[in-house]
C-alpha atoms as an extended CHARMM CRD file, in Angstrom:
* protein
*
        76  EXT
         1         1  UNK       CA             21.5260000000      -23.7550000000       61.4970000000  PROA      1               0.0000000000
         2         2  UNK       CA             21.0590000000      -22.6760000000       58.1300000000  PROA      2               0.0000000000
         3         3  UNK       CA             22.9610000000      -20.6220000000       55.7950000000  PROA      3               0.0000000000
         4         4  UNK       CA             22.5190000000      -16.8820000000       55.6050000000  PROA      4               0.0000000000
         5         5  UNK       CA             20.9030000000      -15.4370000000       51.9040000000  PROA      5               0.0000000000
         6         6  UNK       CA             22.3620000000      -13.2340000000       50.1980000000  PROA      6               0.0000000000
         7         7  UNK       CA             22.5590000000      -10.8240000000       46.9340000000  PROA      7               0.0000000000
         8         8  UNK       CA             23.3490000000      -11.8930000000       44.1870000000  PROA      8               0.0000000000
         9         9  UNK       CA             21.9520000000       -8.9000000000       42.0750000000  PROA      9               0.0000000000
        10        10  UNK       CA             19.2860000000       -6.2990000000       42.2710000000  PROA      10              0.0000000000
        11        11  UNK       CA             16.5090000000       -6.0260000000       39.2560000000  PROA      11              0.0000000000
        12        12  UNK       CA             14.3900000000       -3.1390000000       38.5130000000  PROA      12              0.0000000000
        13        13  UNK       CA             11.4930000000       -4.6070000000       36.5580000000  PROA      13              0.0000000000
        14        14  UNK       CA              9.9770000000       -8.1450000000       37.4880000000  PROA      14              0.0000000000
        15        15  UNK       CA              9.8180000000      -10.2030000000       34.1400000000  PROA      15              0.0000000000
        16        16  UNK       CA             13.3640000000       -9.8410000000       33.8970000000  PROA      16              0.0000000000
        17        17  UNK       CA             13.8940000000      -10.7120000000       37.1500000000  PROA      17              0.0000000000
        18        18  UNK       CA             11.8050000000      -13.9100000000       36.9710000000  PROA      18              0.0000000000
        19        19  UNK       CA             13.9800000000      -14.9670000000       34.4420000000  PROA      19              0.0000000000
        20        20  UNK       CA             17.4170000000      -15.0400000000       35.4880000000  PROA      20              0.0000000000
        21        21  UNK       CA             15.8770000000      -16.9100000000       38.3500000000  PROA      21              0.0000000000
        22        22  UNK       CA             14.0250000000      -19.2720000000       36.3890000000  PROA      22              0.0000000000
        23        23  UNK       CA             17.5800000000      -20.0650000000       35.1490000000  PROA      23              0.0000000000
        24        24  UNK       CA             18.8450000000      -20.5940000000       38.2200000000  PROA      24              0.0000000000
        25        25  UNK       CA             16.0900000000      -22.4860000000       39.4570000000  PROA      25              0.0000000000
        26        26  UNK       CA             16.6860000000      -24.7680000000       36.3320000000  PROA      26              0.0000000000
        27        27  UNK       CA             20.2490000000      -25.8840000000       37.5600000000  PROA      27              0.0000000000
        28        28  UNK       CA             18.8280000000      -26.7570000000       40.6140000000  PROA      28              0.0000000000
        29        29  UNK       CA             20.1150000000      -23.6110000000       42.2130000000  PROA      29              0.0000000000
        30        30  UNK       CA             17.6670000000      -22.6190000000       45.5790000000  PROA      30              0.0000000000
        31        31  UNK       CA             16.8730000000      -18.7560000000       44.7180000000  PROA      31              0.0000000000
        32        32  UNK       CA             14.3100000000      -16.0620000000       45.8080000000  PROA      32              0.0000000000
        33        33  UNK       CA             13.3300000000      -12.7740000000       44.8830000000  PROA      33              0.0000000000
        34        34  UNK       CA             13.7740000000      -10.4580000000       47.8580000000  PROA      34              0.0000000000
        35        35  UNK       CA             11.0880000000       -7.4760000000       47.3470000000  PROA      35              0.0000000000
        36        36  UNK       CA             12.2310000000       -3.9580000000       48.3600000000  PROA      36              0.0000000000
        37        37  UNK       CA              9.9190000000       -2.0770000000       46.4600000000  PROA      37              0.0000000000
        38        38  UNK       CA              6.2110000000       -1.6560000000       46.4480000000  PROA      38              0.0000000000
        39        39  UNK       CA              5.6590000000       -4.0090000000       44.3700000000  PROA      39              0.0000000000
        40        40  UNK       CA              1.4850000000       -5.1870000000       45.3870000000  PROA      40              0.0000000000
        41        41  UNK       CA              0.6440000000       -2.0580000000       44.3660000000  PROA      41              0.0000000000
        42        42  UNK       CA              2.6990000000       -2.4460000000       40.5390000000  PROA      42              0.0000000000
        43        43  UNK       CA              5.8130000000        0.0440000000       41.9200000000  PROA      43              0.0000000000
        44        44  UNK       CA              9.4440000000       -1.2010000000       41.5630000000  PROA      44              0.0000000000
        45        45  UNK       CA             11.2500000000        1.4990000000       43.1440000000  PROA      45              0.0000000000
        46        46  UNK       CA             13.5150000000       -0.2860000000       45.3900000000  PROA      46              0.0000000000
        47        47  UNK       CA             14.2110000000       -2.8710000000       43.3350000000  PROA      47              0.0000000000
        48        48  UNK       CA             13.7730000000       -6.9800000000       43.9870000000  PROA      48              0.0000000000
        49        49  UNK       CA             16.9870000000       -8.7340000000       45.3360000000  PROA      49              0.0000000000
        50        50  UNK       CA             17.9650000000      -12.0780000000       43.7900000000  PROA      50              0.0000000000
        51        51  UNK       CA             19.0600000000      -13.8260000000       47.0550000000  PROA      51              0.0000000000
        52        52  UNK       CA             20.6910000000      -17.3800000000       47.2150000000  PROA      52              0.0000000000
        53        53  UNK       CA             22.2450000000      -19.2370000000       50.2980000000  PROA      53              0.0000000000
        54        54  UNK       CA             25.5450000000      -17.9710000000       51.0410000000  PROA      54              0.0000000000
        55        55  UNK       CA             27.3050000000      -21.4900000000       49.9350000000  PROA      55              0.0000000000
        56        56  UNK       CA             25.4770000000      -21.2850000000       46.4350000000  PROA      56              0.0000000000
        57        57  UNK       CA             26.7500000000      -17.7330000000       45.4750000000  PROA      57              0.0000000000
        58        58  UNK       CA             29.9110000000      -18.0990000000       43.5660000000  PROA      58              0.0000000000
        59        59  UNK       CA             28.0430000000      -21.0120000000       41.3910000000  PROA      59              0.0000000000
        60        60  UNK       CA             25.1730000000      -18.7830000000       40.8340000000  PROA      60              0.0000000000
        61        61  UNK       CA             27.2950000000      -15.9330000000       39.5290000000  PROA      61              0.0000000000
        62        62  UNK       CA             29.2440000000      -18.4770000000       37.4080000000  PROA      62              0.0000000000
        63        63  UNK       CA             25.4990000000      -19.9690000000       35.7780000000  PROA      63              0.0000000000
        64        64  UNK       CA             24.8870000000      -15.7800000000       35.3560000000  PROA      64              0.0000000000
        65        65  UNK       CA             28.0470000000      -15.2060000000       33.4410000000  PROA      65              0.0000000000
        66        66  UNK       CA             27.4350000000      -17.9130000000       30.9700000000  PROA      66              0.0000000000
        67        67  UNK       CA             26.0670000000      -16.0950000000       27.6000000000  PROA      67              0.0000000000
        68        68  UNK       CA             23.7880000000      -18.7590000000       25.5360000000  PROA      68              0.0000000000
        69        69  UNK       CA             22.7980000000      -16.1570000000       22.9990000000  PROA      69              0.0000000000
        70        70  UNK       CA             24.7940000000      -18.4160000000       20.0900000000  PROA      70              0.0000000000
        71        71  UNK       CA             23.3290000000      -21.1480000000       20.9680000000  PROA      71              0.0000000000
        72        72  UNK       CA             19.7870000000      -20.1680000000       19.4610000000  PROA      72              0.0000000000
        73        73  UNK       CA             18.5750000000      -21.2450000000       16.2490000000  PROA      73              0.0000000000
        74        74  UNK       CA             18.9120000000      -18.0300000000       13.9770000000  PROA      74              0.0000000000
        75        75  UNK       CA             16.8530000000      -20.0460000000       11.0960000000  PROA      75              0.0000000000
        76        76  UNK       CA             13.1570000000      -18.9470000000       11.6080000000  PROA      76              0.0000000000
């Protein structure tokens, strides 16, 4: 049997979306977006669920509460 998904956060617009789960992806976390809106027609009303199996959500939310903003090179 395999582990339920579950929420780990709801998105209203796509790109960003596709990039917190790119970074979850990235430490080998198993992740899916979850579409409640109608999004094949461009509409995000009802948002898009970040979902993860049930055993992976506390070290999801731990990855998602990491800030890496000071670790960019300011120096352009």
């Amino acid at each position: 049997m395999t582990a339920p998904w579950v929420t780990v956060t709801v998105f209203d617009a796509l790109p960003l979306a596709e990039i917190v789960r790119g970074r979850l992806v990235a430490e080998g976390v198993p992740c899916a977006l979850a579409d409640r809106s109608l999004l094949s027609i461009g509409i995000v009303a009802g948002g898009l669920e970040l979902q993860v199996p049930e055993s992976e959500l506390e070290r999801a939310r731990t990855i998602l509460a990491q800030d890496f903003s000071g670790e960019l090179d300011q120096e352009f």
